[in-house]
C-alpha positions as CSV (number, residue, x, y, z in Angstrom):
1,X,0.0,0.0,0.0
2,X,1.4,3.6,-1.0
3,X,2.4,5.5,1.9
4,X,-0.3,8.3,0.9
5,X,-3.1,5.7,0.9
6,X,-1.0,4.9,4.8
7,X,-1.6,8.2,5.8
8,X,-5.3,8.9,5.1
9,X,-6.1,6.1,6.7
10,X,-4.2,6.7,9.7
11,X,-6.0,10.2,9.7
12,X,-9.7,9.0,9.2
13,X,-9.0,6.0,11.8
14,X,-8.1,9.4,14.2
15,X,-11.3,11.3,13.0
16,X,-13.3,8.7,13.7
17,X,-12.1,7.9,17.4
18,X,-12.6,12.1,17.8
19,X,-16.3,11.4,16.5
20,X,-16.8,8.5,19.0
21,X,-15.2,10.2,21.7
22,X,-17.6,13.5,20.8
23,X,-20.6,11.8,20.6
24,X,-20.4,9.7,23.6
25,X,-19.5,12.6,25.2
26,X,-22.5,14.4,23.8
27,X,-24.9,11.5,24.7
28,X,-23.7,11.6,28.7
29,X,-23.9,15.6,28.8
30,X,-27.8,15.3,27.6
31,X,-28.0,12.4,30.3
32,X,-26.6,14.5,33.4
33,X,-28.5,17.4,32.4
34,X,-31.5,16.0,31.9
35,X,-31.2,14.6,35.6
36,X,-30.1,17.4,36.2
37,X,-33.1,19.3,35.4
38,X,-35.3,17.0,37.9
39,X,-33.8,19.2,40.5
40,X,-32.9,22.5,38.8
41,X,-35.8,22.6,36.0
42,X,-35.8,26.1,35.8
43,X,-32.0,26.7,34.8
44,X,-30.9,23.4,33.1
45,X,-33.7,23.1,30.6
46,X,-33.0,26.1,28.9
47,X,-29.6,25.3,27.9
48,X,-29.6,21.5,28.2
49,X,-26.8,20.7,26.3
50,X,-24.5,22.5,23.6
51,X,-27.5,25.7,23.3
52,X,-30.4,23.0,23.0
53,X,-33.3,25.0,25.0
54,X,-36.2,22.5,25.8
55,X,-37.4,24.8,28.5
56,X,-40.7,25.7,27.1
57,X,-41.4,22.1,26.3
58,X,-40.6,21.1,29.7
59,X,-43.1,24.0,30.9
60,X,-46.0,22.7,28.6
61,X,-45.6,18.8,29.4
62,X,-43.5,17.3,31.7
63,X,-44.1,13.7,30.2
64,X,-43.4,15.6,26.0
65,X,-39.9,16.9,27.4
66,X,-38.8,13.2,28.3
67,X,-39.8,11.6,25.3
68,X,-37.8,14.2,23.2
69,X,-34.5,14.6,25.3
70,X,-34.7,10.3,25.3
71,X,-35.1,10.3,21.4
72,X,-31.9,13.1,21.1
73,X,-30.1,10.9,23.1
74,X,-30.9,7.9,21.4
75,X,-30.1,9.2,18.1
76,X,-26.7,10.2,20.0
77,X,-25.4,7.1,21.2
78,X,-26.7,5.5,17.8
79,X,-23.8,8.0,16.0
80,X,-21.5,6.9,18.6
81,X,-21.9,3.1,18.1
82,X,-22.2,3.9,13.9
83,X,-18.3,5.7,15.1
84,X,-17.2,2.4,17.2
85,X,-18.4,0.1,13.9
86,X,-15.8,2.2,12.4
87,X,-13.2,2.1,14.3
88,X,-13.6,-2.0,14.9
89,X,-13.1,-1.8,10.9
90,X,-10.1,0.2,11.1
91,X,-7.9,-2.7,14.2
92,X,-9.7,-5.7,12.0
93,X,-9.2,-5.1,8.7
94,X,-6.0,-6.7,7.1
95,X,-4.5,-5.0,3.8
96,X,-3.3,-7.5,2.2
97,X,-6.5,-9.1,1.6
98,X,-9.1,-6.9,2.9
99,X,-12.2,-9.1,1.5
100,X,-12.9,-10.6,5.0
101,X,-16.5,-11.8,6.5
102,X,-15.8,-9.9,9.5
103,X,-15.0,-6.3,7.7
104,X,-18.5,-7.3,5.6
105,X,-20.3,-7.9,8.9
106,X,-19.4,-4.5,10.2
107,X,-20.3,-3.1,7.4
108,X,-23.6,-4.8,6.9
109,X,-23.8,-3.7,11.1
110,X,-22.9,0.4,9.9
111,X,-25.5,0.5,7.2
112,X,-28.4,-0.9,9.9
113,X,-27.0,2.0,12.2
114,X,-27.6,4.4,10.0
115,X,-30.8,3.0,8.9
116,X,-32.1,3.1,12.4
117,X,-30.6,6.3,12.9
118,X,-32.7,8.0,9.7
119,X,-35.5,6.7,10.9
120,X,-35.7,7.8,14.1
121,X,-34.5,11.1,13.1
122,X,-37.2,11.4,10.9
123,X,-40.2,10.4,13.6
124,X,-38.5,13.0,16.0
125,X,-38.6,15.5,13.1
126,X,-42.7,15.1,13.1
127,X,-42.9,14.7,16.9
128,X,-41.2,18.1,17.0
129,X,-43.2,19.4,14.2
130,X,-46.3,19.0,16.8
131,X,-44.7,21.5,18.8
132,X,-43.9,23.8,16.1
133,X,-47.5,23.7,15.6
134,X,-48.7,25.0,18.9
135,X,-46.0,27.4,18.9
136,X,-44.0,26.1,21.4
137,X,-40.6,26.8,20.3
138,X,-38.0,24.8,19.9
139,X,-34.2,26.1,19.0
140,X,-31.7,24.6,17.5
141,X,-33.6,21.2,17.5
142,X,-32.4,19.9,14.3
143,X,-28.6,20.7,15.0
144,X,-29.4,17.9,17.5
145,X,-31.7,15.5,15.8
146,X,-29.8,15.5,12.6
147,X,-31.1,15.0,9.3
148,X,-32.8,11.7,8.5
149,X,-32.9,12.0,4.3
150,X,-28.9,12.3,4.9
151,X,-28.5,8.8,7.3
152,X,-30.8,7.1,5.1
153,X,-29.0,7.8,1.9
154,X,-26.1,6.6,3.9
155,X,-27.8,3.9,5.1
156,X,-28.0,2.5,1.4
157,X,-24.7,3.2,0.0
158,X,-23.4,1.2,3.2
159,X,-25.7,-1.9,2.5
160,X,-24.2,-1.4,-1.2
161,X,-20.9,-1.8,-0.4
162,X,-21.6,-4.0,2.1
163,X,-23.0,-6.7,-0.6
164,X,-19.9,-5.4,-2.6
165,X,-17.9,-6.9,0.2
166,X,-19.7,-10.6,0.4
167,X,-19.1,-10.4,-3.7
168,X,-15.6,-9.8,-2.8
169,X,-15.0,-12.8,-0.4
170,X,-16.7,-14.8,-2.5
171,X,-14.6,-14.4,-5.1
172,X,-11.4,-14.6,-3.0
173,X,-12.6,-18.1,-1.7
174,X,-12.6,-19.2,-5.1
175,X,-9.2,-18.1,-6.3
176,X,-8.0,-19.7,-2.7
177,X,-9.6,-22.9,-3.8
178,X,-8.5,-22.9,-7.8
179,X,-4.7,-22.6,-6.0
């Protein structure tokens, strides 16, 4: 493998442990603070994590303001294992012959993160959209819910090259066997 080929991979294997890291660190701020605003509902609601401001939710409907800080953090920790996926590619996969059943498996396991991922962020899109309704605001919701067209797209291109990969073993079990 060319040393520049070396290098980029070396740098996205580092980007992805920084999204991991991010996003798990993301996902346990929104837990604290949501326990946080149990005791403190006045002050921690408005700015529960990162500028998200769920205190008017929290002031119409107690029971509304759980179900949408547990899908956000949902969504969360889905990113973060969609991030681990990727990093368990980067210590397993061999490059000398990277057509292997386990890198297809993890693939195949990315693609049904990001599935899950889209779909959820698209049924917290309309459950917010309820709210946007009666006026209750909401700010920067979707900087935290993400965009579900975007992980779904994703979604497919993964299962694509995820087939690509069985293909790919396939074929390299014959030429093992024609040796």
């Amino acid at each position: 493998m060319s040393t520049k080929s070396t290098i980029i991979l070396k740098i996205l294997n580092v980007v992805s442990w920084i999204a991991f890291i991010g996003t798990c660190v993301k996902a346990g701020s929104l837990l604290v603070s949501y326990f946080i605003t149990k005791n403190y509902p006045e002050i921690a609601a408005k700015n529960l994590s990162i500028g998200l401001d769920l205190s008017q939710l929290k002031a119409y409907d107690e029971v509304d303001y759980t179900i949408m800080v547990f899908c956000i953090i949902v969504i969360t920790i889905f990113e973060a294992l969609l991030f681990y996926t990727l990093i368990q590619i980067f210590m397993k996969i061999n490059m000398v012959s990277p057509f292997h059943e386990t890198i297809g498996k993890l693939i195949q396991k990315m693609s049904a993160f990001a599935l899950i991922i889209g779909i959820f962020s698209k049924v917290v899109v309309s459950y917010s959209e309820k709210f946007t309704a009666m006026k209750i605001p909401l700010p920067n919701i979707m900087d935290h819910i993400g965009l579900g067209d975007a992980f779904l797209f994703f979604a497919m291109i993964l299962y694509f090259i995820s087939q690509l990969f069985a293909k790919g073993v396939e074929l390299q079990k014959e030429n093992e066997l024609t040796i």
